[in-house]
VMD Tcl script that draws the C-alpha trace (Angstrom):
set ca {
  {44.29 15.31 -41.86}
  {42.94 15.47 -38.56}
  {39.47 17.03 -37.80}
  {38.34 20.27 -35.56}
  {36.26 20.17 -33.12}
  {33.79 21.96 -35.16}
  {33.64 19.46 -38.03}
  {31.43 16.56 -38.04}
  {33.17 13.24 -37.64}
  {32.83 11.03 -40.23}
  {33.13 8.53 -39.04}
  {31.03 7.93 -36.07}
  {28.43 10.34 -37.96}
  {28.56 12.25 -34.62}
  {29.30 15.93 -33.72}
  {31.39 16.87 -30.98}
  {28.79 18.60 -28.61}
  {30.46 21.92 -26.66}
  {29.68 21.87 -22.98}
  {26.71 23.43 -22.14}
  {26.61 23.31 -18.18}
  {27.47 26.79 -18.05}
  {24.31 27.87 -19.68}
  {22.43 25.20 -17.85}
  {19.78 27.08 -15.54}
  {17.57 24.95 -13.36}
  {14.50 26.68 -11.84}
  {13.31 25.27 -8.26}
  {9.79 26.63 -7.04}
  {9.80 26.10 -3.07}
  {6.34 24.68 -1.49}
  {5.45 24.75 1.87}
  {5.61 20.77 2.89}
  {2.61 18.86 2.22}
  {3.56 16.30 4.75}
  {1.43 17.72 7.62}
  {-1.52 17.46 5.56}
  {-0.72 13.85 4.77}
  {-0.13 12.87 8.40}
  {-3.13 14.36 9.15}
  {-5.26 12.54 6.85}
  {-3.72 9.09 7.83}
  {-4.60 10.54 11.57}
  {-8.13 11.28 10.55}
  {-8.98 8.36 8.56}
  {-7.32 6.02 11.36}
  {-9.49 7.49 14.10}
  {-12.93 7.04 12.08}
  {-12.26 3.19 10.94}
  {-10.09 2.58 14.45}
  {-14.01 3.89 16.06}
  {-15.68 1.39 13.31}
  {-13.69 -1.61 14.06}
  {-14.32 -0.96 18.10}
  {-17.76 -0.76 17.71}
  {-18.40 2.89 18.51}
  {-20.27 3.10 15.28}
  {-22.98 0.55 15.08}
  {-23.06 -1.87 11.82}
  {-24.94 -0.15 9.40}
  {-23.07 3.24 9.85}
  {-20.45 1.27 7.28}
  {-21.33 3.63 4.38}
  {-21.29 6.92 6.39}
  {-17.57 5.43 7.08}
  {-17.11 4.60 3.76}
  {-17.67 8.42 2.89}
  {-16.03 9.87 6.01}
  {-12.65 8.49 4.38}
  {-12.92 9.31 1.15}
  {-11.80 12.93 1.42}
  {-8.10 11.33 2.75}
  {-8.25 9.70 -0.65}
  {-8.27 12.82 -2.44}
  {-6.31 14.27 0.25}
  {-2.99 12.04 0.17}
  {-2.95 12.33 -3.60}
  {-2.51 16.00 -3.45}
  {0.39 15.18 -0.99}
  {1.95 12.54 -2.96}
  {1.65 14.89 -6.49}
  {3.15 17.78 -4.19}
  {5.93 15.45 -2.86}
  {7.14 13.97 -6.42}
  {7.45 17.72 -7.11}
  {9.50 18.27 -4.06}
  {11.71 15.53 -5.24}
  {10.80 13.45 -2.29}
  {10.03 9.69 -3.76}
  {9.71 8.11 -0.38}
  {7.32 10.89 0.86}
  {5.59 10.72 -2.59}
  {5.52 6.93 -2.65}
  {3.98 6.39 0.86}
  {1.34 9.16 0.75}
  {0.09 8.07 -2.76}
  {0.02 4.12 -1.54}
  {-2.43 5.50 1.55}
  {-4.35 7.52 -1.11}
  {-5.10 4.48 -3.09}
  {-5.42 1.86 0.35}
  {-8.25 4.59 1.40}
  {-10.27 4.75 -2.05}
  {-10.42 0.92 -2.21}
  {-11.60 1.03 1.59}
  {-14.09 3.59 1.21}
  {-15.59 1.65 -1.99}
  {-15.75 -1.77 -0.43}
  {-17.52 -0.53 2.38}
  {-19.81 1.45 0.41}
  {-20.72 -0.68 -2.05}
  {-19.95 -4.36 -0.07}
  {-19.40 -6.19 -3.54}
  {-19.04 -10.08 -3.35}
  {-15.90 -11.08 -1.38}
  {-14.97 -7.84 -0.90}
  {-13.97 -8.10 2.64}
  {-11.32 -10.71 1.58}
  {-10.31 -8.89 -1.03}
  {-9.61 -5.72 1.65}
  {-7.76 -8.26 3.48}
  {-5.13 -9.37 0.53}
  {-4.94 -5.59 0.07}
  {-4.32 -4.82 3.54}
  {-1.65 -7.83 3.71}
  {0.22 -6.37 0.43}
  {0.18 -2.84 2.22}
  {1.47 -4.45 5.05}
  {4.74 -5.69 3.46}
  {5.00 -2.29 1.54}
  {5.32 -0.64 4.49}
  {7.63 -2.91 5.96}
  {10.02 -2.21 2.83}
  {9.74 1.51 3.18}
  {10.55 1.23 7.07}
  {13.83 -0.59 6.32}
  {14.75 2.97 3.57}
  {13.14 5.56 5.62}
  {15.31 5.74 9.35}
  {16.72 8.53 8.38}
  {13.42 10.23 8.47}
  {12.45 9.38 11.74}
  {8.84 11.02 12.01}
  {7.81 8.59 8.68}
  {9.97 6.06 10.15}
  {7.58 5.97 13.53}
  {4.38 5.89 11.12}
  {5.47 3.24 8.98}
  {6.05 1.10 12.11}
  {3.21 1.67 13.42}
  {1.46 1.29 10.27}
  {2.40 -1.97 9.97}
  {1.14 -4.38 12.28}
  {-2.16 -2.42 12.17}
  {-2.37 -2.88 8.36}
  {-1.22 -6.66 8.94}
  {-4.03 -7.16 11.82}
  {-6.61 -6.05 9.78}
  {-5.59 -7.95 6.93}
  {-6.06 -10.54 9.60}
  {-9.35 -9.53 10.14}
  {-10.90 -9.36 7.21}
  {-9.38 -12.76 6.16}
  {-10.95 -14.37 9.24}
  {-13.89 -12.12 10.23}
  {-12.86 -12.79 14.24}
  {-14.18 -9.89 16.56}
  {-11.14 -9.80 18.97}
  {-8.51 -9.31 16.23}
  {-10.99 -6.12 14.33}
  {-10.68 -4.80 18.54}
  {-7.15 -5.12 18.07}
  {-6.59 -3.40 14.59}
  {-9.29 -0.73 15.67}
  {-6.83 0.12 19.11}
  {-3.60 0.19 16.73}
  {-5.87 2.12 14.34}
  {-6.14 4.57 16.98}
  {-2.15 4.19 18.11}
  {-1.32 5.02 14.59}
  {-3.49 8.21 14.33}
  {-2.02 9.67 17.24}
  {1.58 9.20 15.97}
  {0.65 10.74 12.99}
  {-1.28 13.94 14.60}
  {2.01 14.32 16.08}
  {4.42 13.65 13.41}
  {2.09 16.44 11.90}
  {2.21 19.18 14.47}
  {6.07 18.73 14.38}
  {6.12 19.08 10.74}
  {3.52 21.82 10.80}
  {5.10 23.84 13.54}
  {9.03 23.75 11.83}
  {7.59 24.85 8.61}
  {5.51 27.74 9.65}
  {8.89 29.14 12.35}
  {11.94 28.12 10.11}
  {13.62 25.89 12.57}
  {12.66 22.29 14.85}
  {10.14 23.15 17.76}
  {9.45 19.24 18.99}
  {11.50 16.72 18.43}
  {11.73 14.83 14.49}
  {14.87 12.99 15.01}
  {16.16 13.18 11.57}
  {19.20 11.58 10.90}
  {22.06 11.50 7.87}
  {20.60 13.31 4.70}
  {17.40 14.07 6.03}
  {19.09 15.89 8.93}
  {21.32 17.10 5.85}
  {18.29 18.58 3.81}
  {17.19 20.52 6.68}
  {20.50 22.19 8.56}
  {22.95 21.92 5.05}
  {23.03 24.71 3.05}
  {22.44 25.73 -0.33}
  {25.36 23.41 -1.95}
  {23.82 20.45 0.20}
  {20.49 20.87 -1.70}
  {22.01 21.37 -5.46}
  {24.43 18.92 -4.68}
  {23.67 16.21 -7.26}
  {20.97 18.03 -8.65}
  {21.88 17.08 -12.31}
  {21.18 13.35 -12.13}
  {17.31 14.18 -10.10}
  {14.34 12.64 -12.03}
  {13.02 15.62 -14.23}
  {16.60 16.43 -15.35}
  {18.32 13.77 -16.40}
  {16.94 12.36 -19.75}
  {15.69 9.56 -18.40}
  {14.18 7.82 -15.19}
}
mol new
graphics top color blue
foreach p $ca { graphics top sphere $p radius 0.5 }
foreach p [lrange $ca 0 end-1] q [lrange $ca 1 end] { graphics top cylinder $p $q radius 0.2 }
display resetview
């Protein structure tokens, strides 16, 4: 005798589960983007170690450095929390990898432990190909695209630097320091300025389903909504 659909199966031990999409609700809260204030703290940072490593700052200012970046610690963590709500894991992933590149900074030359200048420099190498792996995922979003590239040869000359100690290469990674802030203050003001009037004022250049995200409508955003981290059972 066969069995309903209400009746247990016995022999699987499983119920037949009714479809419960359509009273499924899935709450959103919209956020204004935290990616100016990321952008901005890269652009900050990069100025005040760029003005270190070019010898605008004498020597022994290191500490009044170290403390100068510290606040784009705390900064790009808030932007990286914000962006994993925002369902953004390249955003989120990038922003929290600065937060954490700027603590260990801002410690090392605070507190110059033993070998910690090499250390900085393994760091800033591993950063370095991070960075180049996130450039190679992140064209479509061509404001972090132009960050990231600049991002990494100045991460990979400083690793340079503090491997080697030589004064012409810290001259270098202190002028792409600077090179790399200014991309960022823009990428920044872009961001900043779309967000606050609804619609692109400079050019962004997004492409595919970035350039989707922003011009698609409703559907676009929902579309696939049901397999996103958070609601799905399981990462």
């Amino acid at each position: 005798m066969p069995l309903s659909d209400s009746e247990p199966n016995s022999l699987t031990g499983r119920h037949h589960e009714p479809d419960l999409r359509g009273m499924t609700r899935i709450n959103l809260r919209p956020i204004a983007s935290p990616m100016p204030l990321g952008f901005y703290a890269v652009a900050i940072a990069s100025v005040i170690v760029g003005c270190f490593q070019l010898g605008v700052f004498e020597e022994a200012a290191h500490r009044a450095v170290a403390f100068t970046i510290l606040p784009a610690f705390v900064l790009q963590l808030l932007v990286g929390i914000l962006a994993f709500g925002a369902r953004d894991v390249l955003a989120a992933t990038l922003m929290a990898c600065f937060s954490g590149t700027w603590l260990a900074s801002s410690l090392v030359l605070a507190f110059e432990p033993p070998g910690g200048t090499e250390v900085l420099g393994v760091l800033n190498l591993a950063f370095t190909v991070f960075a180049i792996l996130m450039a190679s995922v992140a064209r479509a979003k061509r404001a972090l695209w132009l960050v990231l590239c600049v991002a990494v040869p100045r991460f990979g000359v400083a690793a340079v630097f503090n491997l080697t100690g030589a004064a012409w290469v810290g001259t270098v990674s202190g002028a792409l320091g600077l090179v790399l802030a200014g991309v960022a203050l823009y990428a920044a003001f872009a961001l900043m300025l779309e967000d606050m009037r609804g619609e692109q004022v400079l050019p962004i250049g997004r492409s595919g389903p970035a350039h989707h995200a922003v011009e698609g409508d409703l559907s676009v955003q929902l579309r696939n909504l049901e397999r996103a981290a958070g609601v799905r059972r399981t990462l």
